[in-house]
Backbone bond lengths (Angstrom), bond angles and torsions (degrees), N, CA, C in turn:
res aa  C-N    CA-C-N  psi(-1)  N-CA   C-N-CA  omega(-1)  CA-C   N-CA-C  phi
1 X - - - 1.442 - - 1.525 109.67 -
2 X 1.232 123.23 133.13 1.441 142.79 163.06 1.416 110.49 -27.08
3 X 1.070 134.41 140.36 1.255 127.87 169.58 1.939 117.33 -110.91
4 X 0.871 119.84 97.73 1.231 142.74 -157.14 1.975 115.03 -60.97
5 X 1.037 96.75 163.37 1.746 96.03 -177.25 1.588 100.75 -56.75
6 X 1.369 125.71 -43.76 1.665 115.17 -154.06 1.508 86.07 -88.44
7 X 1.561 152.77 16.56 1.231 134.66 155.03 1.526 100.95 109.41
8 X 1.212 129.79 0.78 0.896 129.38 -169.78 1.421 126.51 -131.96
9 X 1.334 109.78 120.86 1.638 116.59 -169.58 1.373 122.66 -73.03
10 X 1.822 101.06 104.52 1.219 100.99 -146.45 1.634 97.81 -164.46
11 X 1.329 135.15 107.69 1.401 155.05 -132.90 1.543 81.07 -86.06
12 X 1.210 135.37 169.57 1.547 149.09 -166.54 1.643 105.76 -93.73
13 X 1.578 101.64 -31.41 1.916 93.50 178.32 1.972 103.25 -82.39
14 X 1.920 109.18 -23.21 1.574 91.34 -179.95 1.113 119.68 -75.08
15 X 2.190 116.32 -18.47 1.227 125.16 170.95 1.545 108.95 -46.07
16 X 0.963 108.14 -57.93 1.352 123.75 -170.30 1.778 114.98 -39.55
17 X 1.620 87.95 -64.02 1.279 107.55 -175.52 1.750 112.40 -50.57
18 X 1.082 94.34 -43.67 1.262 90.72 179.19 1.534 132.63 -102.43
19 X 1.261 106.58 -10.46 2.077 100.42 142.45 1.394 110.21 -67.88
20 X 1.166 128.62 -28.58 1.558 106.37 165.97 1.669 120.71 -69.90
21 X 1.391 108.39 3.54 1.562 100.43 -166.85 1.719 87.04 -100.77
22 X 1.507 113.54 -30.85 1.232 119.05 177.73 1.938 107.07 -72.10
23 X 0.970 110.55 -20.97 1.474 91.15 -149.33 2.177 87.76 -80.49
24 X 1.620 104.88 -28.14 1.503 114.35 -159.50 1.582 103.53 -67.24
25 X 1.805 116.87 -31.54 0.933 126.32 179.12 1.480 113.23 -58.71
26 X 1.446 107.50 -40.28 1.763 111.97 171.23 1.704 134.05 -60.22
27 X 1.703 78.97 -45.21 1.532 98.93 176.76 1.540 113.07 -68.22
28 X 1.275 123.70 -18.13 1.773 119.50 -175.08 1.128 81.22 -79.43
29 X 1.373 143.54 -83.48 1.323 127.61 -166.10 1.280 140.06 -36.04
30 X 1.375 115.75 -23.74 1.637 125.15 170.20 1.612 102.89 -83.11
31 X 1.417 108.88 -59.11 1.446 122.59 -174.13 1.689 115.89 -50.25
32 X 0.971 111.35 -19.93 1.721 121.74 179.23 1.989 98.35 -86.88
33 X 1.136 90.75 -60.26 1.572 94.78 -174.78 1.645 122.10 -52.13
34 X 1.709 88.43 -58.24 1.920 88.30 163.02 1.249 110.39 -53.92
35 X 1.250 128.90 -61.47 1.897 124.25 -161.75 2.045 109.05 -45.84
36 X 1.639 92.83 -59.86 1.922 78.57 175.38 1.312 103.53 -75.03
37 X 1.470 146.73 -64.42 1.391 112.01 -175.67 1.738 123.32 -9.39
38 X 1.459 103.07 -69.41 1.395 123.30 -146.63 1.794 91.63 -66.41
39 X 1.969 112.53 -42.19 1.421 98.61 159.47 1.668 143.59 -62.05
40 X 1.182 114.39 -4.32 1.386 127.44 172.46 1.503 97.17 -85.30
41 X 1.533 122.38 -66.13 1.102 112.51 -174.34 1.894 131.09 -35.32
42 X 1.560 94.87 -45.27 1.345 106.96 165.27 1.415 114.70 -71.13
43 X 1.144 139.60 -30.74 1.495 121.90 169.63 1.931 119.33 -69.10
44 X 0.970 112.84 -22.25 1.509 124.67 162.55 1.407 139.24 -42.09
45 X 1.655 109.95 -48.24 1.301 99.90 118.17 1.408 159.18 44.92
46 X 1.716 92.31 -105.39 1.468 117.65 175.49 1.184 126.88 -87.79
47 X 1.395 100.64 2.70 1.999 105.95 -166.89 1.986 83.19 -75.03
48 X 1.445 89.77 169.16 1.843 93.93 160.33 1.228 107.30 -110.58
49 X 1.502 122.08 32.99 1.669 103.43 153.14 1.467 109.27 -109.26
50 X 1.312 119.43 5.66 1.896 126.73 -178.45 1.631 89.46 -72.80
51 X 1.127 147.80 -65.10 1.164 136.02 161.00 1.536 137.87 18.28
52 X 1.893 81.33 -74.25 1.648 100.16 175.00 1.439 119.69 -100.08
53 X 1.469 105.38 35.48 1.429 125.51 159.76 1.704 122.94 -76.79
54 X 1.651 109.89 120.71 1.495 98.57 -166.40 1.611 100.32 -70.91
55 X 1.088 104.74 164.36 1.355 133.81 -159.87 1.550 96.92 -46.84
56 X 1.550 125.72 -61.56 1.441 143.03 172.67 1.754 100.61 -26.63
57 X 1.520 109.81 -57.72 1.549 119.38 -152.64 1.633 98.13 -78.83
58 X 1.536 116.62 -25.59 1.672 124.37 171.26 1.459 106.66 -56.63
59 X 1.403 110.80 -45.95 1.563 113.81 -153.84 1.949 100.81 -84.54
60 X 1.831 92.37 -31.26 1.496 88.16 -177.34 1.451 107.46 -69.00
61 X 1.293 126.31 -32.21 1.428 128.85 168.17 1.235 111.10 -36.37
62 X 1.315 102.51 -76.40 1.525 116.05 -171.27 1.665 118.87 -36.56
63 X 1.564 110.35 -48.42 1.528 114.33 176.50 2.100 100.08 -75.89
64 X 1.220 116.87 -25.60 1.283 95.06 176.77 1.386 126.58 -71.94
65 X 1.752 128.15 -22.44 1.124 137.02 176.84 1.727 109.06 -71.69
66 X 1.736 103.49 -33.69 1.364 108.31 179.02 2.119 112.21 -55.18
67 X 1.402 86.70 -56.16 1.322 88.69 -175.41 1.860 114.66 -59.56
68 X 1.500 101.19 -29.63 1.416 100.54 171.57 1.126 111.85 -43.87
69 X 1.465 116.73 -44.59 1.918 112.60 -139.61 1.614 86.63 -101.26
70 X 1.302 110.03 -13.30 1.947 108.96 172.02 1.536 97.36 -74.68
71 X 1.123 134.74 -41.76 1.524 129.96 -133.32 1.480 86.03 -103.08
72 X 1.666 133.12 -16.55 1.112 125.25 177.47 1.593 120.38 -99.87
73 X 1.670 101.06 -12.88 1.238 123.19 175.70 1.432 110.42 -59.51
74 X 1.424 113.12 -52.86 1.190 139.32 -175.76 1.690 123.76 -71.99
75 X 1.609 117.97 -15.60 1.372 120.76 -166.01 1.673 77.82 -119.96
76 X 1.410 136.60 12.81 1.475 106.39 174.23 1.331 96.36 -134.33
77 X 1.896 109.19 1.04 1.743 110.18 162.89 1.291 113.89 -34.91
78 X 1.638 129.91 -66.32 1.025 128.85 -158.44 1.592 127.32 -75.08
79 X 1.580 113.77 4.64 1.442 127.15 178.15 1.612 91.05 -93.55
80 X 1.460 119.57 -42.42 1.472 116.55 -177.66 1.761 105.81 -73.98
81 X 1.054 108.85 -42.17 2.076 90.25 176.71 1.761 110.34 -84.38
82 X 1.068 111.09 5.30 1.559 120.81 165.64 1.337 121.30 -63.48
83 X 1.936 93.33 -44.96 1.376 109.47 -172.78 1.942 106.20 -89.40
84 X 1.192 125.22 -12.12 1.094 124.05 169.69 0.879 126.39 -78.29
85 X 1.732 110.23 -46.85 1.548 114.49 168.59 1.148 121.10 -90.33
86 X 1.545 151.72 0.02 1.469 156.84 167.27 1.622 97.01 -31.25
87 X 1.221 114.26 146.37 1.309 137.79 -163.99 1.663 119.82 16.24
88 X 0.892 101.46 46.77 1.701 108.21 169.15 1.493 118.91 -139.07
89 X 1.775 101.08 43.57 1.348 133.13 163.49 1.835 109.83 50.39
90 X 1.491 111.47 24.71 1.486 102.77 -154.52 2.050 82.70 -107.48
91 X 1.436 130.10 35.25 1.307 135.06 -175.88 1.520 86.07 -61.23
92 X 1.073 137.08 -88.81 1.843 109.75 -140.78 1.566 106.88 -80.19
93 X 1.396 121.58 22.17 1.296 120.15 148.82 1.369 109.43 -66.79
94 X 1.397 107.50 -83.03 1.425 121.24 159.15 1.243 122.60 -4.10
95 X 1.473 118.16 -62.76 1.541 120.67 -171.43 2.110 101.86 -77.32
96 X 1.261 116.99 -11.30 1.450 126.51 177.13 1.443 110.10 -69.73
97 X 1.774 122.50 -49.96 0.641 137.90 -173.66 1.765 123.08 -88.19
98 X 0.848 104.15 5.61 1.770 133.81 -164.63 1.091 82.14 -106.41
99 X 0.937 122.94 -92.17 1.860 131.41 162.05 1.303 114.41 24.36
100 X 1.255 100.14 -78.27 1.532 120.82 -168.88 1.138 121.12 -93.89
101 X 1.568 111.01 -13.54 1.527 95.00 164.35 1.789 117.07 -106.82
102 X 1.333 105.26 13.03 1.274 130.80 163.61 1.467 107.30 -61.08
103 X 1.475 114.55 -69.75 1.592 147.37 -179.37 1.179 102.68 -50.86
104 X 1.878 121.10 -53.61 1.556 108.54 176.44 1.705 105.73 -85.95
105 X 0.918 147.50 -7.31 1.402 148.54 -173.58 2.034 91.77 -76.97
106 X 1.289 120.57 -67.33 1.153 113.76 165.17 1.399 146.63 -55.96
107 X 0.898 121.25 -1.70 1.813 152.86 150.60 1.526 120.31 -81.14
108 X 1.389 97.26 -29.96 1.251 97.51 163.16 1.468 122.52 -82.27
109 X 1.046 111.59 -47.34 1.541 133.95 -177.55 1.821 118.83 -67.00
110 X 1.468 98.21 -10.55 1.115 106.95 164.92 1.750 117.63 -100.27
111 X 1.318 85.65 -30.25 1.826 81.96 169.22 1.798 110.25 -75.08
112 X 1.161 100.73 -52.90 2.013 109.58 175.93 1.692 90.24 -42.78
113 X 1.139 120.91 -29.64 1.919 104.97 -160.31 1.545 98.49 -99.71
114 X 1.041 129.77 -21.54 1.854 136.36 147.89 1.128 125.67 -43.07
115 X 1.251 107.90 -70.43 1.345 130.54 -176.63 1.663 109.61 -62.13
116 X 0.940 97.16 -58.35 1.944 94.67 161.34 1.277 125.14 -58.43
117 X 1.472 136.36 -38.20 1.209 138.12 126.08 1.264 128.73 3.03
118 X 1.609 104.30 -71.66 1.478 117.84 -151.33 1.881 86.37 -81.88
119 X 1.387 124.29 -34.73 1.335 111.49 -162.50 1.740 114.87 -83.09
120 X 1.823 75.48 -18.59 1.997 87.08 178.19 1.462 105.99 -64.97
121 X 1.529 119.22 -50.88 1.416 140.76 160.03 1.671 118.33 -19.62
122 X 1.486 98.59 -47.13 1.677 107.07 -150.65 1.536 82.64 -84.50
123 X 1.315 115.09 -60.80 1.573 117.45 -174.79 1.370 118.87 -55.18
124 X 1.597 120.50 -34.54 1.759 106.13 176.89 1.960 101.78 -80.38
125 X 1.250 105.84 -27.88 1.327 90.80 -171.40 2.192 116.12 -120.65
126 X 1.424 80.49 38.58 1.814 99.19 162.68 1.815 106.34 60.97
127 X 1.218 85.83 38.92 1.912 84.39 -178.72 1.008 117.23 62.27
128 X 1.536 137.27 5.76 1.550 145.07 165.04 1.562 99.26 -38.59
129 X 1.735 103.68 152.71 1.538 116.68 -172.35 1.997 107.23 -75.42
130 X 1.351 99.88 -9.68 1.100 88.66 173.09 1.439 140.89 -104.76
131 X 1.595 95.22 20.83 1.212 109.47 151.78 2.034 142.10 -86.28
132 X 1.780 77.81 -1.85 1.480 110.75 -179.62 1.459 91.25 -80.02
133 X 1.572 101.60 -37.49 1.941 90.02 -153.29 1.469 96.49 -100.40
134 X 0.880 133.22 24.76 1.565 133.52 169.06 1.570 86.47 -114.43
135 X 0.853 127.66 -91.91 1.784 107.96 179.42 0.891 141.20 -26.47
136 X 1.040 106.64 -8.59 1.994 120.55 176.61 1.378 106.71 -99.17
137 X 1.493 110.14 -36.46 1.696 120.13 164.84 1.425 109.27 -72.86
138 X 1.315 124.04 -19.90 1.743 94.38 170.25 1.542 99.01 -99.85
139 X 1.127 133.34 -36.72 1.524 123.55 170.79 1.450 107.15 -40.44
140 X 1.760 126.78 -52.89 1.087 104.54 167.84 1.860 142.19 -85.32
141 X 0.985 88.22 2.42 1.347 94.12 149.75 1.670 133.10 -81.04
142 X 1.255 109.44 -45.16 1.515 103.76 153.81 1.212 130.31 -32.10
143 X 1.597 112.65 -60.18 1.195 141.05 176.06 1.773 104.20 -43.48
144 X 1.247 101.68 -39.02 1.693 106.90 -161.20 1.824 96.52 -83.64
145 X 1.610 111.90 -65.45 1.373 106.75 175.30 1.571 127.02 -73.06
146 X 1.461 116.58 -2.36 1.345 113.27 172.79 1.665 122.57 -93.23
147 X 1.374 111.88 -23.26 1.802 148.46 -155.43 1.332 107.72 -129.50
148 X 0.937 122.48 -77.88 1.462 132.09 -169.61 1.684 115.33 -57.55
149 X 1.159 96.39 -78.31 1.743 97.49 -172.25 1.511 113.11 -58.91
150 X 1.508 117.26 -48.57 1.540 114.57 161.97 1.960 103.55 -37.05
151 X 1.003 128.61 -83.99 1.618 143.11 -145.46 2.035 83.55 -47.74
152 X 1.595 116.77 -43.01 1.262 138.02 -175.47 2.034 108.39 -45.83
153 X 1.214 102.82 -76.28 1.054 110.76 143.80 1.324 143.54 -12.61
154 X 1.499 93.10 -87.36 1.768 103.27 161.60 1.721 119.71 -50.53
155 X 0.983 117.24 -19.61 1.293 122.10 -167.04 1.502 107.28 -78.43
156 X 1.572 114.58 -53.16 0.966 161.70 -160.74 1.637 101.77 -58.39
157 X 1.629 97.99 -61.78 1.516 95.59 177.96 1.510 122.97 -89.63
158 X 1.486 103.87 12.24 1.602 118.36 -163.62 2.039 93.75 -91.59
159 X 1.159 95.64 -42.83 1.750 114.08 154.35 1.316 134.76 -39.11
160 X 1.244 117.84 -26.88 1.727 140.06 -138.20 1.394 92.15 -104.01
């Protein structure tokens, strides 16, 4: 058997096979988290204090449920082109495209988890600026452990 870029002797369809076994293990964990988020978000709504939401905190709603139903769209893409392409040998397509909508499903889900934040923020604490700046600190923190320290890493051993 071939011995492969990640060190491991391992033919290109078991590569395959098995970043998809890796990639599903990732995706339950995002894909669980977006789905109830994105269901709370939609029950919100219905409360009778969404009402007496100023106009700003309606609209920020509105784009935060959007990004929900993107960010969940996107982390359960790859169970739906799984099921299209399953046995018609097209696996490290599949795992290419998993990829990326993995990558945008989590970009999304970090903005949907901000943005809900910032409006949860604005409403307990009257639209004060420091509900801007606590949202900007977990956006950038995302940014740091989702982007940053990985690229850090990678860099690191690209050096080595």
């Amino acid at each position: 058997m071939p011995q492969g870029a990640s060190g491991r002797d391992e033919t290109a369809t078991e590569r395959a096979d098995r970043l998809w076994d890796e990639m599903l293990q990732e995706v339950r964990v995002c894909q669980t988290g977006a789905q109830i988020l994105f269901g709370f978000l939609i029950s919100v709504v219905f409360t009778p204090r969404f009402t007496a939401l100023p106009t700003f905190d309606r609209h920020l709603y509105v784009a935060t449920v959007m990004l929900g139903a993107a960010a969940t769209a996107a982390l359960v893409a790859p169970a739906a082109f799984h099921r299209v392409l399953a046995g018609r040998g097209m696996k490290p397509e599949l795992v290419r495209a998993a990829g990326h909508l993995i990558t945008t499903g989590l970009a999304l889900l970090a903005l949907t988890i901000t943005s809900a934040l910032l409006l949860l923020l604005r409403t307990a604490l009257y639209a004060s600026t420091t509900a801007w700046v606590f949202s900007g600190a977990v956006l950038l923190l995302f940014t740091t452990c989702w982007l940053i320290l990985p690229f850090l890493v990678l860099r690191r051993e690209r050096h080595r």
